[in-house]
C-alpha beads as a LAMMPS data file, in Angstrom:
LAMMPS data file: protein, C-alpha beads

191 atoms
190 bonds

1 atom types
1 bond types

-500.0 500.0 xlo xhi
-500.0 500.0 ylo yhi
-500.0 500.0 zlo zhi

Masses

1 110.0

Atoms # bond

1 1 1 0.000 0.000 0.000
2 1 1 0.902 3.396 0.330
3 1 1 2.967 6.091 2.544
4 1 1 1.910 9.122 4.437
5 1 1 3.060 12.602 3.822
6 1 1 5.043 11.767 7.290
7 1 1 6.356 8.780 6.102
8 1 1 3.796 6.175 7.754
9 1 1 3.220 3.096 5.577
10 1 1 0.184 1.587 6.688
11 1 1 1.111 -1.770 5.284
12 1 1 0.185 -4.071 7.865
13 1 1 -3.396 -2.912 9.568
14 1 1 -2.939 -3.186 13.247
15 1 1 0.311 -2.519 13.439
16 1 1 0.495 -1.233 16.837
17 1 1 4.527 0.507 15.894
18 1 1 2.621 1.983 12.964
19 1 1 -0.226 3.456 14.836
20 1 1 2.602 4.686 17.794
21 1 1 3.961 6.409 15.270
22 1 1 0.816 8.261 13.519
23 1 1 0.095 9.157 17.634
24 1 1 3.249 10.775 18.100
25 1 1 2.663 12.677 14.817
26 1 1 -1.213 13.489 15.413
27 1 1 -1.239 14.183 19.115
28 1 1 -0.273 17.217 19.073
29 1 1 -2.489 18.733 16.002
30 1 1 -5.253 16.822 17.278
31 1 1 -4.749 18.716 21.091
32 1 1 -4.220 22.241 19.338
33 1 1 -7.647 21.405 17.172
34 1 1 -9.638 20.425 19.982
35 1 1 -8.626 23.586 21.802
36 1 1 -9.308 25.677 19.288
37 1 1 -12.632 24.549 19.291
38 1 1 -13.313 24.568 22.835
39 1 1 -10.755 26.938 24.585
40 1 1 -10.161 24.617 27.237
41 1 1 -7.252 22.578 27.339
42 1 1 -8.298 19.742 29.951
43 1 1 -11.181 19.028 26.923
44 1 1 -8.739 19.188 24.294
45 1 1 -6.987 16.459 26.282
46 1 1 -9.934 14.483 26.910
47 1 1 -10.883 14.711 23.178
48 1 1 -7.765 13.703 21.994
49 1 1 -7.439 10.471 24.370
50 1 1 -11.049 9.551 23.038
51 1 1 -10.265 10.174 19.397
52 1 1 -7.230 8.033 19.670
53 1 1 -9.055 5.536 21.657
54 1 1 -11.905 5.265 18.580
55 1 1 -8.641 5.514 15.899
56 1 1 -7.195 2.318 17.750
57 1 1 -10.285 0.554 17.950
58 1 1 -10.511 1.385 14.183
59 1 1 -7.221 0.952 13.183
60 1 1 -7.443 -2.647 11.904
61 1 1 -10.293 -1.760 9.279
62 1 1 -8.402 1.360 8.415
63 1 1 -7.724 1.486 4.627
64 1 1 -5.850 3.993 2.640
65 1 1 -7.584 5.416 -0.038
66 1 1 -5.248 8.055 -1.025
67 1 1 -5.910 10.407 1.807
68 1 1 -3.297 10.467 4.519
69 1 1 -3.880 8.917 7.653
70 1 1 -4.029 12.166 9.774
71 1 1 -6.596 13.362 7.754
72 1 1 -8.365 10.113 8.625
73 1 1 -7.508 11.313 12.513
74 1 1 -8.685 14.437 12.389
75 1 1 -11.809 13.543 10.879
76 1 1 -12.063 11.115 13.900
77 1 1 -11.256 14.556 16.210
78 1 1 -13.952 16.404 14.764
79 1 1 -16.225 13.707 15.211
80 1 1 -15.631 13.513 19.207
81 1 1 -15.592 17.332 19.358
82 1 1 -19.218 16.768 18.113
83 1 1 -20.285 14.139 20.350
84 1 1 -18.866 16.618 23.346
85 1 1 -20.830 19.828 22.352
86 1 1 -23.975 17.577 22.395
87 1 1 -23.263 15.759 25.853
88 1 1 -22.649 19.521 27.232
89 1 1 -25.438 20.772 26.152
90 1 1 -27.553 17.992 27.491
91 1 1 -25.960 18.324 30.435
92 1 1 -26.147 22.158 30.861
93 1 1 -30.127 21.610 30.043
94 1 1 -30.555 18.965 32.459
95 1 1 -28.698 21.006 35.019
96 1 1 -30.755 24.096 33.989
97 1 1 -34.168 21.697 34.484
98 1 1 -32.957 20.571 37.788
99 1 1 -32.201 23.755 39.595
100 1 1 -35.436 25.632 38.270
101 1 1 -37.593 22.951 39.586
102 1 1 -35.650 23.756 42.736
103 1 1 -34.299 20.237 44.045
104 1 1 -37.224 18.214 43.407
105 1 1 -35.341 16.022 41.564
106 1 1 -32.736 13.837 42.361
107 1 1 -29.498 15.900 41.670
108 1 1 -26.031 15.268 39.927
109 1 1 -25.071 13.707 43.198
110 1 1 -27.880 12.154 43.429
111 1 1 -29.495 14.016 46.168
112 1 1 -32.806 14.158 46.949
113 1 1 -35.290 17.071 47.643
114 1 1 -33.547 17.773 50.779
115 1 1 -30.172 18.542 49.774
116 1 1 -28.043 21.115 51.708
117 1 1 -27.991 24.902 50.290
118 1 1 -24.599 24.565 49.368
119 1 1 -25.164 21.637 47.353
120 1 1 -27.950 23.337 45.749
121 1 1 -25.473 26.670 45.317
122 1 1 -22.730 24.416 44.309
123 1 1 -24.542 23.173 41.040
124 1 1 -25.911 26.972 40.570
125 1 1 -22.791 27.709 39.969
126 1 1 -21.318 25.062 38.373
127 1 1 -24.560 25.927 35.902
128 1 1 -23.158 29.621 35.520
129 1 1 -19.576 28.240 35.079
130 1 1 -20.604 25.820 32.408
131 1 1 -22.666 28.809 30.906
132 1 1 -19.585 31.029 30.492
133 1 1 -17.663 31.469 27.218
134 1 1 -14.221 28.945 27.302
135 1 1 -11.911 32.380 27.548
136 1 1 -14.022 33.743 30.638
137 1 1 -13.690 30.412 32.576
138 1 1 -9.973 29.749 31.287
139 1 1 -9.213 33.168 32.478
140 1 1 -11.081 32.293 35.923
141 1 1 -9.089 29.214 36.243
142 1 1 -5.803 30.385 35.554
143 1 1 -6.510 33.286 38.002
144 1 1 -8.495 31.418 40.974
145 1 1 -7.682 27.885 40.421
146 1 1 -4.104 28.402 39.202
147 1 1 -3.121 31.147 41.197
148 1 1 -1.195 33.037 38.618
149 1 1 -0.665 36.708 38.318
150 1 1 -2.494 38.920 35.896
151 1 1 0.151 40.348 33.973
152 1 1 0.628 36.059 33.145
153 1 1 -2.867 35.636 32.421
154 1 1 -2.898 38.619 30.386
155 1 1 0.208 37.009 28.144
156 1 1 -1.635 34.069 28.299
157 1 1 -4.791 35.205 26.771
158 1 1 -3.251 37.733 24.780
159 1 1 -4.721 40.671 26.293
160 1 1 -3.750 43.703 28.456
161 1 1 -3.299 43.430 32.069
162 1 1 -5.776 46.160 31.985
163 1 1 -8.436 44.169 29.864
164 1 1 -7.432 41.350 31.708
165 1 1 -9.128 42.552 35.020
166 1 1 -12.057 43.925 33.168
167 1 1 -13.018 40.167 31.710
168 1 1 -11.970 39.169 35.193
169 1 1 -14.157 41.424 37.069
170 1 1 -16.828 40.531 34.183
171 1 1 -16.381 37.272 35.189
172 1 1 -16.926 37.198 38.814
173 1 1 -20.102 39.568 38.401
174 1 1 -21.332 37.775 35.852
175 1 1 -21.626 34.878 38.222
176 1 1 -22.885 36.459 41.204
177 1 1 -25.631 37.425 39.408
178 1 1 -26.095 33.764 37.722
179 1 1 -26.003 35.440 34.068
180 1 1 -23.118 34.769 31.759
181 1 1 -22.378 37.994 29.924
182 1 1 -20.251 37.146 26.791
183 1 1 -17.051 39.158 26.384
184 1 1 -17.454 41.675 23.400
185 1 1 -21.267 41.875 24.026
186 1 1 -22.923 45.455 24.459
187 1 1 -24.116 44.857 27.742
188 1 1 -20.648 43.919 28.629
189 1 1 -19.141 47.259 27.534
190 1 1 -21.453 49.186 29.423
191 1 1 -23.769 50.171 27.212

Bonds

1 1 1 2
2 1 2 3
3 1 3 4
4 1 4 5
5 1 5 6
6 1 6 7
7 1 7 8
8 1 8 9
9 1 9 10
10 1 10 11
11 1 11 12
12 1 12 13
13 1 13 14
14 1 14 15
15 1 15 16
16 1 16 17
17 1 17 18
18 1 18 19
19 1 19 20
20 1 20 21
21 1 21 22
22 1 22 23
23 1 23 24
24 1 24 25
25 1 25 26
26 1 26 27
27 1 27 28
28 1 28 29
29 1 29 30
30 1 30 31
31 1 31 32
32 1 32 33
33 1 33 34
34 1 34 35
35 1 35 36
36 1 36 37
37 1 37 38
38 1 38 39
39 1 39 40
40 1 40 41
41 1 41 42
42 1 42 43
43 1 43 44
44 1 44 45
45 1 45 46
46 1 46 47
47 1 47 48
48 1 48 49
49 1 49 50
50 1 50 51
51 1 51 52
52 1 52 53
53 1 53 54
54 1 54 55
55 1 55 56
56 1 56 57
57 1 57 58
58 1 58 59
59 1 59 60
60 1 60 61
61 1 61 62
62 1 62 63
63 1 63 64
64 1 64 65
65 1 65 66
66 1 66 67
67 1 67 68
68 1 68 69
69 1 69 70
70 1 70 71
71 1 71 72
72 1 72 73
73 1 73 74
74 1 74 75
75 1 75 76
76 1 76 77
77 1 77 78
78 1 78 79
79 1 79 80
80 1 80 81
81 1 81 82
82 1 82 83
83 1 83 84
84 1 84 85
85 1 85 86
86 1 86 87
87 1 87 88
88 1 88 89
89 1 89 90
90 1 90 91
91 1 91 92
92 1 92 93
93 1 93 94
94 1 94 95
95 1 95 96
96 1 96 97
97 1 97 98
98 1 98 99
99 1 99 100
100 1 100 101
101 1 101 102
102 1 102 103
103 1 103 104
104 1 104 105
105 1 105 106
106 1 106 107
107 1 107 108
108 1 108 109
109 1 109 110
110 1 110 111
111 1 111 112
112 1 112 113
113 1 113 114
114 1 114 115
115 1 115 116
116 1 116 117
117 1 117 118
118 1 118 119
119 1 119 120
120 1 120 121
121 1 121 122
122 1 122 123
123 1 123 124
124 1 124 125
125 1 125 126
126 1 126 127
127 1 127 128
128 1 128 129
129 1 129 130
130 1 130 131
131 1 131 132
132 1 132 133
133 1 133 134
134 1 134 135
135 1 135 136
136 1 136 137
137 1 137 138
138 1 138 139
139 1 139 140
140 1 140 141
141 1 141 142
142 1 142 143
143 1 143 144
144 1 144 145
145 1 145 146
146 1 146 147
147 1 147 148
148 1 148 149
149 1 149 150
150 1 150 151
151 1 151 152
152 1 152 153
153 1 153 154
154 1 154 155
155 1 155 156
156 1 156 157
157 1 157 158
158 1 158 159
159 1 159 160
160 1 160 161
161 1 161 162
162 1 162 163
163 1 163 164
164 1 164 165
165 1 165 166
166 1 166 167
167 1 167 168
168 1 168 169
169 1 169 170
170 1 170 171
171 1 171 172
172 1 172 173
173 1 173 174
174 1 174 175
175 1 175 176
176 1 176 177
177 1 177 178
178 1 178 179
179 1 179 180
180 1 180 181
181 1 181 182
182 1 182 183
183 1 183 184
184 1 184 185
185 1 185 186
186 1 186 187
187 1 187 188
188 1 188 189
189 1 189 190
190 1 190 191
């Protein structure tokens, strides 16, 4: 059969050197897709274990058909990126139902109508969290779960320190409030 543009023959389906070698090529354009799609780099990690995990479990009825094998990958990527937006946004719903019918339902912990207040705040805000856009939670996270500095986050995120504590103080009052405002929307400019 053929090679790949990176020099992968895929010869001998299975081939568990082979497909070693189209991971150590892929990973990393399969991480840097994923996170350009979801601006959050623990999902682009998860998406690229699961879209090697379905390439694997593939890889023995992989043919090539003139199209390299990383395009065959990415396609793979795109479909798990897929599969995630919809399980978020059935989860985000479900979470949505569950607080508005305020606890009568059994919870994500499973928790019945009596849960404590801080369980019920808890998935509040894990709703408003979830509800933010990826740069407004990364930001969040690299600030309050990472402990970094702003001028850091700002190089991070490629903004100014200045901008950098306006999204952050977005952020938090976003959240205290339970509304998500998007960064770049008028009502976040003040208007």
């Amino acid at each position: 059969m053929g090679s790949d543009e990176g020099g992968l023959t895929v010869e001998v389906r299975g081939d568990a050197e082979r497909f070693a070698a189209l991971f150590t090529q892929c990973a990393p354009a399969v991480r840097a897709f994923a996170y350009r799609r979801t601006g959050d780099w623990w999902v682009a990690e998860d998406v690229a274990a699961q879209t090697f995990l379905q390439a694997w479990q593939a890889w023995p009825q992989y043919e090539e058909r003139g199209v390299p094998a990383r395009a065959w990958i990415m396609r793979i990527a795109a479909g798990v990126l897929v599969d995630h937006a919809r399980r978020q946004r059935r989860e985000v719903a479900m979470r949505a139902g569950l607080i508005a019918a305020g606890g009568k339902e059994h919870g994500p912990l499973g928790m019945p109508d009596g849960q404590p207040e801080s369980v019920r705040d808890a998935d509040r805000l894990a709703l408003a969290l979830a509800a933010l856009p990826a740069q407004q939670r990364y930001a969040l996270w690299l600030r309050y779960g990472a402990d970094w500095m702003i001028a850091d986050i700002a190089a991070r995120i490629g903004r100014s320190p200045g901008a950098t504590k306006q999204l952050l103080h977005r952020t938090l009052t976003a959240l205290r409030t339970g509304v998500a405002v998007p960064v770049g929307s008028e009502v976040s400019r003040g208007r």
